[in-house]
Structures are given as C-alpha cells and as structure tokens.
C-alpha positions, 0 to 999 in steps of 0.5 A, a space after each residue: 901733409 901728415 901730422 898725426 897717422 901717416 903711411 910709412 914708405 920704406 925708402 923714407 924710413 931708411 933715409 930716415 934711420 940714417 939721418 936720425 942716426 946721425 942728428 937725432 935724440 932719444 930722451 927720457 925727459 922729465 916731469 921735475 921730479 929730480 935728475 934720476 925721477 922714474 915719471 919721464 916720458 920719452 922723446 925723439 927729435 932732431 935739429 936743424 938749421 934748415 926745415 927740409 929734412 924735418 918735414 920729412 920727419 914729419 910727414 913720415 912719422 907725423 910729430 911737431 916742428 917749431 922755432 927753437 930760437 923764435 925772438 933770435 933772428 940770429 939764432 936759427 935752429 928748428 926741432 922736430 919732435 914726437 913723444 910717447 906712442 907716437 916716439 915708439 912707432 917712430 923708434 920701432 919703424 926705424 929700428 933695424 936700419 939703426 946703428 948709433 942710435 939703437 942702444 938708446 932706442 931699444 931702451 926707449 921702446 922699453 920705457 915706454 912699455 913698462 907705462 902700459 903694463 903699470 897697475 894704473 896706467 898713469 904716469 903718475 901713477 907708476 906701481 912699485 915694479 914699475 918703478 924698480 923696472 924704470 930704475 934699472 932702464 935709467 941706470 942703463 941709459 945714462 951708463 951708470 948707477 942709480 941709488 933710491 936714495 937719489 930718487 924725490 919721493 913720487 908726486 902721489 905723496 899727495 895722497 899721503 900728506 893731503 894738506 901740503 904739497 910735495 915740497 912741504 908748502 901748506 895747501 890753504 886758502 891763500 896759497 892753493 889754486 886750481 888750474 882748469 879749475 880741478 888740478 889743486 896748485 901750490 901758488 908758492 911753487 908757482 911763485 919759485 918756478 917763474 922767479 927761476 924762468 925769468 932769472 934764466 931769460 936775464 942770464 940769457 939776455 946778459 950773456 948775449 954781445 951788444 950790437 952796438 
C-alpha cells in the first residue's frame, strides 16, 4: 500500500474526482485563531460508512484513514484525510475532471500558495500581504464579506507583549509551561481548553438515548 509518494493511474484519479465530487471536503480549517483567522491550513477528506473506497483515496494520493467515531459501536463512520502539499497534489491531479468541487479547489490551491510565497514561510509567521490575500480567499470561500475587524489579532503578538499570552493571561513562573520543553504555554489557556473538551464530551454522552 502507499502512504505518502504514490503513483497516480489516470483511471483511479478519474474515479476518483468523481467520488470526491460528490462526498469529498475542501476545508480551510483553523488554528483557533477566530472564525475568519488568516492561519488555517488546507484539507481534504472524505467519509464513509464503508473503508473501501477511502483506500482507494488512499493508495492514490496517500493521506490517513481512521475511526471517526472509535468508542461508538453504533456510530460507524471512517474519514480520509490529507493536508497541505499533499491536499494541493491531491486537488490539482483532480482538478480537470472536477465539477461540483472545483470552485473550492481552485481556491484551496490558491491558499495554499500564498504559504509559500510568505516572507517566512510559517504559518505563523504570514506577511501583511499575505494576510490581506488570505482575506480576499476567505471572503470567496464562504460567499461573504470579511471585515479586519472580525479578525483576532496573530499569534506573533507574542513578539510585541512578551509577558503575556495572546489572550491577556500573564507568563509567570506558575502559570507558564514549555511543551517539548521549548514552546512556552500558558497553563491558564490550557486549563479553559480542557474544562471546554470535557463539557463537550458530557453534552455528548447526555445527548446519547439509554439503552435501558
């Protein structure tokens, strides 16, 4: 099987442009920088109840498969997905057999782009050209329009206010961690990320009808 380098058969990314076209996902997903943030990175998936025409996905282009739903026996769903360089070989192999999907695709390819023609070529890191492209991407992607004044300011604000993180909580000795033992953390934020996973999971498991 292939996973990462893979040799494209014209028959296969055919097949595949239509399947995509009709169950695939072209998404610019988020950092957690806000609804509207220029710091998302592109991706494209496919689900299915059944795994077999995700290999085929998979074989192809190369990418991931895995369990949406793994403690839920009852909930049988499988995602194939693949980000970044390897979402762009994927969108532009399929590009001229796509019909539905091809809007959003051109303007995948074209996200991606404006990463590698930044000044740093970081995400985090994006000029302010950069950033003004991406605006102008986003607002075609979701068929609206985006004011800066929607935007949370970037993460590099760090860079400017060195004693606090981007949400205004103070980087002291009892509320900073490193992870990897590096990337500093605010152990407040941290806090607030899991209260909010684990109120979510509760509001999962409470939705869900008793067997009894």
């Amino acid at each position: 099987m292939c996973y990462t380098t893979c040799v494209m058969d014209d028959w296969k990314v055919i097949w595949a442009a239509g399947f995509f076209d009709g169950e695939g996902t072209v998404a610019l997903s988020p950092h957690g920088h806000g609804r509207y943030d220029v710091y998302r990175h592109l991706q494209v998936s496919a689900a299915q109840k059944v795994t077999e025409p995700l290999y085929i996905l998979r074989d192809t282009f190369g990418g991931n498969i895995y369990d949406v739903f793994p403690n839920h026996p009852k909930r049988i769903l499988y995602r194939w997905e693949i980000g970044t360089q390897g979402a762009v070989k994927v969108l532009r192999a399929m590009l001229p057999y796509l019909s539905v999907k091809r809007e959003k695709a051109l303007l995948g390819i074209e996200w991606q782009d404006t990463m590698d023609n930044s000044k740093y070529g970081r995400w985090y890191h994006l000029s302010e050209e950069t950033r003004n492209k991406r605006l102008e991407i986003l607002s075609k992607f979701y068929g609206i329009v985006i004011d800066r004044v929607q935007l949370i300011p970037p993460p590099d604000i760090q860079r400017e206010s060195p004693n606090h993180c981007p949400e205004g909580h103070p980087y002291n000795e009892a509320n900073t961690y490193y992870y990897l033992g590096k990337y500093r953390q605010c152990r407040e934020c941290h806090k607030l990320r899991q209260l909010a996973r684990y109120d979510k999971l509760r509001k999962v498991q409470h939705s869900q009808p008793s067997s009894t």
